[in-house]
mmCIF file as gemmi writes it, N, C-alpha and C atoms, coordinates in Angstrom:
data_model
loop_
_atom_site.group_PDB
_atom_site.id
_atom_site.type_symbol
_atom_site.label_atom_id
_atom_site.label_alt_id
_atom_site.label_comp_id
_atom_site.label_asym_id
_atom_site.label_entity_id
_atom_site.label_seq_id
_atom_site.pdbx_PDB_ins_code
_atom_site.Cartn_x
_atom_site.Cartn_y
_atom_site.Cartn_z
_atom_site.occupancy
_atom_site.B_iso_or_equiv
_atom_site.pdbx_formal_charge
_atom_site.auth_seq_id
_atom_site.auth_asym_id
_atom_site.pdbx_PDB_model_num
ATOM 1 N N . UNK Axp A 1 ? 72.178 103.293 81.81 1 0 ? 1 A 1
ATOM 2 C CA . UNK Axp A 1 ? 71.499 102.693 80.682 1 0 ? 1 A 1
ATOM 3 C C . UNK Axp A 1 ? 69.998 102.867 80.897 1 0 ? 1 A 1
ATOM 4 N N . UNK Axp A 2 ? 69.441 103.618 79.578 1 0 ? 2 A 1
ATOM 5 C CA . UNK Axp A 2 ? 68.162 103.867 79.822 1 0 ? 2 A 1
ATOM 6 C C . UNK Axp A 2 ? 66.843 102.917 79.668 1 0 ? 2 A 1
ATOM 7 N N . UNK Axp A 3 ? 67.291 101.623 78.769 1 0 ? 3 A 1
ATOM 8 C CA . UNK Axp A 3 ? 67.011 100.414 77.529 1 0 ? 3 A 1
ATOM 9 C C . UNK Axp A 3 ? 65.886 99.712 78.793 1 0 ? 3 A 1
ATOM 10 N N . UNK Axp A 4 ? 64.335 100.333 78.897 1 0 ? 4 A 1
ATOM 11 C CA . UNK Axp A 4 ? 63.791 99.225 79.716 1 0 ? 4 A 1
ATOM 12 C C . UNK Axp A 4 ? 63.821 97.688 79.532 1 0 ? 4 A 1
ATOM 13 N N . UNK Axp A 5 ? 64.082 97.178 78.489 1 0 ? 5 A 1
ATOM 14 C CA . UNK Axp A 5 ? 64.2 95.951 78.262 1 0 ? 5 A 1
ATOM 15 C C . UNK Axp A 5 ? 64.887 95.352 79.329 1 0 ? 5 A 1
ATOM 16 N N . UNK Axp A 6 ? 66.249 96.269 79.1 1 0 ? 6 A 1
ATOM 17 C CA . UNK Axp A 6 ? 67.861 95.749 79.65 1 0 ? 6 A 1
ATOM 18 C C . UNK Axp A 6 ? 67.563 95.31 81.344 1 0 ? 6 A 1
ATOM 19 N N . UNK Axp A 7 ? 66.361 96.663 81.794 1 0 ? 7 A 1
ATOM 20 C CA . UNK Axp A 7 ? 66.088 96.246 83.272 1 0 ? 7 A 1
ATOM 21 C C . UNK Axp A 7 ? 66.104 94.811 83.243 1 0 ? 7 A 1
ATOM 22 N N . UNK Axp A 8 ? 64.337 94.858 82.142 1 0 ? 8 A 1
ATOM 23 C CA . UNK Axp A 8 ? 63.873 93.955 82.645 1 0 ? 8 A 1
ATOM 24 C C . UNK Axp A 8 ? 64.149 92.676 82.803 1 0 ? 8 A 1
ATOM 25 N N . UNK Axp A 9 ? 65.084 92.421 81.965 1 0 ? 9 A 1
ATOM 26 C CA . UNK Axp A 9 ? 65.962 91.048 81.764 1 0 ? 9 A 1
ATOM 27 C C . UNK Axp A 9 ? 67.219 91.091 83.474 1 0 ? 9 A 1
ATOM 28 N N . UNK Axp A 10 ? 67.737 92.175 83.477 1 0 ? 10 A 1
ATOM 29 C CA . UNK Axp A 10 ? 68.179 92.067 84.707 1 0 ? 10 A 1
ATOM 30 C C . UNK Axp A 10 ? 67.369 91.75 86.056 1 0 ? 10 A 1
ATOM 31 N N . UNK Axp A 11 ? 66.18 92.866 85.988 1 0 ? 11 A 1
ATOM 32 C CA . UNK Axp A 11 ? 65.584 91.804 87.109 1 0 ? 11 A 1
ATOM 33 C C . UNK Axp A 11 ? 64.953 90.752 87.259 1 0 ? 11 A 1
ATOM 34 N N . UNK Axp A 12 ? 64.863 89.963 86.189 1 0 ? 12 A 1
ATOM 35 C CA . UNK Axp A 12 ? 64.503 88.679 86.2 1 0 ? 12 A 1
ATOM 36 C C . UNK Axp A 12 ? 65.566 87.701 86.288 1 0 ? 12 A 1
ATOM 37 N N . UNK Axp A 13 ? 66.7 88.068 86.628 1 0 ? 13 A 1
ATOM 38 C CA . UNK Axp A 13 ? 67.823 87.155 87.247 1 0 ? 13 A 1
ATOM 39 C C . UNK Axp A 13 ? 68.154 86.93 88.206 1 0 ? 13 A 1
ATOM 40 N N . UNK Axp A 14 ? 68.408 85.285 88.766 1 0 ? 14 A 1
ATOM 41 C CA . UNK Axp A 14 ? 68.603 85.602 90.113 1 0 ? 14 A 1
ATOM 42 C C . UNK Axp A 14 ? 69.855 85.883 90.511 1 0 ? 14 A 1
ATOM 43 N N . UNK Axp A 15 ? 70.045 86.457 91.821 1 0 ? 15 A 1
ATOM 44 C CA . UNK Axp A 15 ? 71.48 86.711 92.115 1 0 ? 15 A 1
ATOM 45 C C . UNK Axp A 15 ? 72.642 86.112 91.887 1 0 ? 15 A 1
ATOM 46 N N . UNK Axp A 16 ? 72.073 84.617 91.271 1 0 ? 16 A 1
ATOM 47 C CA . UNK Axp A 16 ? 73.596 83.652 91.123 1 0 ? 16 A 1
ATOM 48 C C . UNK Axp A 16 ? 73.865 83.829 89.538 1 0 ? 16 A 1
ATOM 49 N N . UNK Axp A 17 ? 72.897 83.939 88.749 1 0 ? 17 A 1
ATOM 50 C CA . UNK Axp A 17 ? 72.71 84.818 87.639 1 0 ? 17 A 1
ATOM 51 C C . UNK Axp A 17 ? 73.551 85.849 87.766 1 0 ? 17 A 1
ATOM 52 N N . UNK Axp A 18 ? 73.417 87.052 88.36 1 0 ? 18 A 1
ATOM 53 C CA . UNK Axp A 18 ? 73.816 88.487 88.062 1 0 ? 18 A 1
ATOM 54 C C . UNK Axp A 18 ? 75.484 88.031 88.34 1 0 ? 18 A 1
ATOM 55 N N . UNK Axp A 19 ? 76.076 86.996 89.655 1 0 ? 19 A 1
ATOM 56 C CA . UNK Axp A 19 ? 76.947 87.346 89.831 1 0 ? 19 A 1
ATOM 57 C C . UNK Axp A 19 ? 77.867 86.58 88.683 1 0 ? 19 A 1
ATOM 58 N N . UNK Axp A 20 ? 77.303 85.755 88.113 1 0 ? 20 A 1
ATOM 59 C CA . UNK Axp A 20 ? 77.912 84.874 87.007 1 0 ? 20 A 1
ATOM 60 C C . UNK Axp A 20 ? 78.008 85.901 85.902 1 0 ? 20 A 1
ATOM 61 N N . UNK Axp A 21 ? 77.724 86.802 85.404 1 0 ? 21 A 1
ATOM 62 C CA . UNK Axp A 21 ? 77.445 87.436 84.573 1 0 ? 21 A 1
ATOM 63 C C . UNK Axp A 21 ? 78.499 88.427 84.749 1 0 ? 21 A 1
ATOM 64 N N . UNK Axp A 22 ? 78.304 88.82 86.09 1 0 ? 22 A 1
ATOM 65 C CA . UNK Axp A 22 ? 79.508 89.891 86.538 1 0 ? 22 A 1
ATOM 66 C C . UNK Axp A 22 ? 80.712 89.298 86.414 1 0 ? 22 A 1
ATOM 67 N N . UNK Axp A 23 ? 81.238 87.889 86.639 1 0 ? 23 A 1
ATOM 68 C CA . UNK Axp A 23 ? 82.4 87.524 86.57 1 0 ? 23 A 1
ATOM 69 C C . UNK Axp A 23 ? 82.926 87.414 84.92 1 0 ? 23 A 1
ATOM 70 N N . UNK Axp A 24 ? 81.821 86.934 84.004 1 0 ? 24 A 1
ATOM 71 C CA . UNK Axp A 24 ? 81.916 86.638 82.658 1 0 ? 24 A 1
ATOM 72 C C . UNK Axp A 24 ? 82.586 88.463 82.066 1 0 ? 24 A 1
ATOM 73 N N . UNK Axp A 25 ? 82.197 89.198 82.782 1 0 ? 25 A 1
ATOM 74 C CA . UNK Axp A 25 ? 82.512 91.079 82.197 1 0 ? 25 A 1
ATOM 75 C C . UNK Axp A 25 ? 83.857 90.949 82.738 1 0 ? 25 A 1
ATOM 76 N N . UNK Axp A 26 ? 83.957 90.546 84.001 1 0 ? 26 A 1
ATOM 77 C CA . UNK Axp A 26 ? 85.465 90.966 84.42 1 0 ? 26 A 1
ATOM 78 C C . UNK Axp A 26 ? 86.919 90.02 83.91 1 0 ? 26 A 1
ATOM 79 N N . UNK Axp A 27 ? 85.998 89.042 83.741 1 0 ? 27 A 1
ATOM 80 C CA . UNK Axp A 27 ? 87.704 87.877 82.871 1 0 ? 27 A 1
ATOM 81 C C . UNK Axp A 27 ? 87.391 88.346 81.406 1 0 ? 27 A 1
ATOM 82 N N . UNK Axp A 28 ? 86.517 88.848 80.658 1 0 ? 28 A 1
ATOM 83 C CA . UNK Axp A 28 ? 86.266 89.311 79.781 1 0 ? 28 A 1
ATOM 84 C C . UNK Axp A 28 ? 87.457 90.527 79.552 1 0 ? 28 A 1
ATOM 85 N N . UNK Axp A 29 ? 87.207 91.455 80.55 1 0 ? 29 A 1
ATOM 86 C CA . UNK Axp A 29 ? 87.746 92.632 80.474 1 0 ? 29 A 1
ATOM 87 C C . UNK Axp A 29 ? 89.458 92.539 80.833 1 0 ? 29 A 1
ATOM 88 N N . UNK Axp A 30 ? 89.659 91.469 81.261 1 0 ? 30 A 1
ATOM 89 C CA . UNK Axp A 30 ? 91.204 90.65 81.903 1 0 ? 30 A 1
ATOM 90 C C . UNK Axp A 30 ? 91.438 90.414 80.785 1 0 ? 30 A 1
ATOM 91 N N . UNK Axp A 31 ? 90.801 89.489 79.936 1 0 ? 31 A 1
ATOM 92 C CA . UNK Axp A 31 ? 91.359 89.145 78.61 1 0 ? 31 A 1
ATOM 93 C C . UNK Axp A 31 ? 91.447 89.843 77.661 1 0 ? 31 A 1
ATOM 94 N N . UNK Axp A 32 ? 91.197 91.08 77.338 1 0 ? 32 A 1
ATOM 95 C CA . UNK Axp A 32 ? 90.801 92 76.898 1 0 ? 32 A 1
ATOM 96 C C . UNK Axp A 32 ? 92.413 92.875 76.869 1 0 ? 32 A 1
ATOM 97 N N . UNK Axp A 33 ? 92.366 93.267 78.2 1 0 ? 33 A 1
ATOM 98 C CA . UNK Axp A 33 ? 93.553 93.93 78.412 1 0 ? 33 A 1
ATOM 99 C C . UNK Axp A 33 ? 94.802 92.75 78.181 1 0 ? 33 A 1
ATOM 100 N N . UNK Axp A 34 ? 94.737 92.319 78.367 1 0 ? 34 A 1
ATOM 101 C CA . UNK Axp A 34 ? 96.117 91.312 78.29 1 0 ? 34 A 1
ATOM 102 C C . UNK Axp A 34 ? 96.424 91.205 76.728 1 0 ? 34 A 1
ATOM 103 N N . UNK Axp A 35 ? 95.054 90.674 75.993 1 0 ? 35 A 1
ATOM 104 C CA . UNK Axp A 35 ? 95.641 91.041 74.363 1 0 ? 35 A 1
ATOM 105 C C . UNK Axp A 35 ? 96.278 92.195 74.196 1 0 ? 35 A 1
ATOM 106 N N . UNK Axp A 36 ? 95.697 93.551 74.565 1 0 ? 36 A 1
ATOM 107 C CA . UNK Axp A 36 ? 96.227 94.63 74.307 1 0 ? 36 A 1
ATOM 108 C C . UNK Axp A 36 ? 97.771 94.785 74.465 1 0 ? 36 A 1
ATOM 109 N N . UNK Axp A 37 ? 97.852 94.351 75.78 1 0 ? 37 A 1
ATOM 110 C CA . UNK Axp A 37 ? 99.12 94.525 76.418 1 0 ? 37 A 1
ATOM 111 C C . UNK Axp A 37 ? 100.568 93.733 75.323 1 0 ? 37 A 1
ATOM 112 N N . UNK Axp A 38 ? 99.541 92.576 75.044 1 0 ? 38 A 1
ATOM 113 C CA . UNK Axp A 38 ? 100.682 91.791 74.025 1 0 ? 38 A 1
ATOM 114 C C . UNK Axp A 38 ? 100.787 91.963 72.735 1 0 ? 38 A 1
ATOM 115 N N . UNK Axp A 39 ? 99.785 92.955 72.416 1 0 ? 39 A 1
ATOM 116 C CA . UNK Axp A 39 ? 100.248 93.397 70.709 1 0 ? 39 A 1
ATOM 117 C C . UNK Axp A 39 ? 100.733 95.018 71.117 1 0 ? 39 A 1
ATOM 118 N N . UNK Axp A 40 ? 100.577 95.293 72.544 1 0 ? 40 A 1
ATOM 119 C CA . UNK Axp A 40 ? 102.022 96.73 72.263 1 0 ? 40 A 1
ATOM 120 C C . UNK Axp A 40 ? 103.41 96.07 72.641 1 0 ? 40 A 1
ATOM 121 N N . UNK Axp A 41 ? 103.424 94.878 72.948 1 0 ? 41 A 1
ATOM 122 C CA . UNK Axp A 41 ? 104.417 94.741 73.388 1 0 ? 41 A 1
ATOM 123 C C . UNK Axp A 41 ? 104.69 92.799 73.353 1 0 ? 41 A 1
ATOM 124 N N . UNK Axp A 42 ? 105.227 92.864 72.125 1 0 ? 42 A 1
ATOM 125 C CA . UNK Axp A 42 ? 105.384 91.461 71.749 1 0 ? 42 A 1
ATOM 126 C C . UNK Axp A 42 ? 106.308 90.325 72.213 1 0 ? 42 A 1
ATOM 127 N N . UNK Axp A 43 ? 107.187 91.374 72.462 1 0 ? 43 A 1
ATOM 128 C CA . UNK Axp A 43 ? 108.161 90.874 73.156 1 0 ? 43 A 1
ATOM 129 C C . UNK Axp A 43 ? 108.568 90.303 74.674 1 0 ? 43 A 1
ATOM 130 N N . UNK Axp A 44 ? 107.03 90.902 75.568 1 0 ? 44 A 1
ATOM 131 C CA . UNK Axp A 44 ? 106.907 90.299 76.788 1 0 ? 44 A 1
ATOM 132 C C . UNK Axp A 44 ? 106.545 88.913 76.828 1 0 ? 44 A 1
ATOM 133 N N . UNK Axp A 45 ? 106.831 88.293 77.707 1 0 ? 45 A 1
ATOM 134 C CA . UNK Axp A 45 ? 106.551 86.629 78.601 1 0 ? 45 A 1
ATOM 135 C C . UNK Axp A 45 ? 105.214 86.645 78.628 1 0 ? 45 A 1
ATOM 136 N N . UNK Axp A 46 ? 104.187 85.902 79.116 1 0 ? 46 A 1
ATOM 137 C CA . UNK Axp A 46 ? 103.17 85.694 79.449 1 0 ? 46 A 1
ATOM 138 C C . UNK Axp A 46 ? 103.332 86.033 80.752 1 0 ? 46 A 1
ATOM 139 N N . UNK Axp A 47 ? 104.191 85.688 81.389 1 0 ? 47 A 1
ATOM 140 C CA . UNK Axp A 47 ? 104.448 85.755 82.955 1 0 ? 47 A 1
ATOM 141 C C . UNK Axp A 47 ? 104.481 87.556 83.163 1 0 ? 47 A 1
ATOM 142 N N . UNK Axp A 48 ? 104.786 88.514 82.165 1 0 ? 48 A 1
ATOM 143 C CA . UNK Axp A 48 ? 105.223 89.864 81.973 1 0 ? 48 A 1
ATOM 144 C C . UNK Axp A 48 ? 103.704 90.415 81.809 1 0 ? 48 A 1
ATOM 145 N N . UNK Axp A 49 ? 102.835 89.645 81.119 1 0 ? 49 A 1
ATOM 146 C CA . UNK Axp A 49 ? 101.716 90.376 80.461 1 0 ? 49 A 1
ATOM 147 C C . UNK Axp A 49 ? 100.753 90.329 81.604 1 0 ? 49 A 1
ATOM 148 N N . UNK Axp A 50 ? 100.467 89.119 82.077 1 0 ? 50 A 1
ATOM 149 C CA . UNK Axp A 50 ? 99.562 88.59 83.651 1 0 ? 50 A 1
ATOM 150 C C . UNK Axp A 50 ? 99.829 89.6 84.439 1 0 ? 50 A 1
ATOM 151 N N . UNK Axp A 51 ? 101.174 90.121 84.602 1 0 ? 51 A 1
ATOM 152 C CA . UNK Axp A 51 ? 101.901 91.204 86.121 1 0 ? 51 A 1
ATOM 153 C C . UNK Axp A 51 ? 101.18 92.529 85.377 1 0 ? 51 A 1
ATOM 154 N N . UNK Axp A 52 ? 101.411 92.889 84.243 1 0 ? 52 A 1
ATOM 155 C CA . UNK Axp A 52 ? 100.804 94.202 83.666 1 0 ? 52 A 1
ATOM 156 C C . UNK Axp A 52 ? 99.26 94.014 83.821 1 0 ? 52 A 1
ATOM 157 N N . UNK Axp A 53 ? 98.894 93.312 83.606 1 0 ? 53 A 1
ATOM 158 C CA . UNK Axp A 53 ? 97.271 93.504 83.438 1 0 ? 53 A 1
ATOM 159 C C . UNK Axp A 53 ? 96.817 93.435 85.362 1 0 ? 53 A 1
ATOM 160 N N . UNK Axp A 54 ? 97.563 92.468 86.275 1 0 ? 54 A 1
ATOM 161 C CA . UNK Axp A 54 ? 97.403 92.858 87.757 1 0 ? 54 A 1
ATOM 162 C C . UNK Axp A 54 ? 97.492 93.841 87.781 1 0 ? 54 A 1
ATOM 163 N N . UNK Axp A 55 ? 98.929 94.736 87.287 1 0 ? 55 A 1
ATOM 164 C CA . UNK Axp A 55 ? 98.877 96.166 88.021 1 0 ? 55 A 1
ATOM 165 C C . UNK Axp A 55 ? 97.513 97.044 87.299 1 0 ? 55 A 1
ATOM 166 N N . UNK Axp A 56 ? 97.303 96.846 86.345 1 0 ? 56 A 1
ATOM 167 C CA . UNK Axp A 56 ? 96.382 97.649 85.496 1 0 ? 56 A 1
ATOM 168 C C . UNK Axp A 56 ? 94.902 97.507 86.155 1 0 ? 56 A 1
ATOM 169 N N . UNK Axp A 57 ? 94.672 96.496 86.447 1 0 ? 57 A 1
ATOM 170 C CA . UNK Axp A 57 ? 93.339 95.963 87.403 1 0 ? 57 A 1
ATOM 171 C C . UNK Axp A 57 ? 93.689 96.363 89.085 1 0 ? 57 A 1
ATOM 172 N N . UNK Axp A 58 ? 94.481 96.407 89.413 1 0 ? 58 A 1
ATOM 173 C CA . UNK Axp A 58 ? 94.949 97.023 90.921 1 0 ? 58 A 1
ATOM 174 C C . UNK Axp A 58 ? 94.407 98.406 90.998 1 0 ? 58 A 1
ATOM 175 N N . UNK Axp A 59 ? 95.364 99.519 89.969 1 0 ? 59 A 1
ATOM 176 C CA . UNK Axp A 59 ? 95.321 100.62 90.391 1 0 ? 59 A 1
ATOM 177 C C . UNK Axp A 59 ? 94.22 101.047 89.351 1 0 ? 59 A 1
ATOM 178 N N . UNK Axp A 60 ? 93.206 100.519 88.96 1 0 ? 60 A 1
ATOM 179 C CA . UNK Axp A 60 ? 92.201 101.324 88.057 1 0 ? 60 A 1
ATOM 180 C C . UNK Axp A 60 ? 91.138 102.351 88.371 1 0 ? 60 A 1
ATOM 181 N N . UNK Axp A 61 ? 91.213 102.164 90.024 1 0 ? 61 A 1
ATOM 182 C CA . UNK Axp A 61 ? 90.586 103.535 90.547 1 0 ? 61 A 1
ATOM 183 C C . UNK Axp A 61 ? 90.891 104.881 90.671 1 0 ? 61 A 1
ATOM 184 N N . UNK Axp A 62 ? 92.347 104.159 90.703 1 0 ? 62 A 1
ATOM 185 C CA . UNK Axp A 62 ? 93.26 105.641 91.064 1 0 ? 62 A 1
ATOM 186 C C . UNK Axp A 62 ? 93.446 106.903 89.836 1 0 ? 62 A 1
């Protein structure tokens, strides 16, 4: 991201800042996938959709 603004607002946060922020992207992105997961597939449990979105967050490097 090229957006000097975007720095500059980032470095004016402190680290308990950045990491709060980082967690808000990643349950973001958990919740995110899990909707997905339950409108391809309506018919799964909640207990079914949580295990899909682990494996999906597990192996996302690979």
């Amino acid at each position: 991201m090229d957006d000097p603004e975007y720095w500059n607002i980032i470095r004016a946060m402190t680290p308990e800042q950045k990491l709060a922020t980082a967690q808000r992207l990643y349950d973001s992105a958990r919740e995110l996938k899990a909707a997905g997961f339950r409108m391809q597939h309506p018919d799964w449990t909640e207990e079914q959709v949580q295990a899909a979105v682990r494996k999906a967050f597990l192996y996302a490097g690979d």
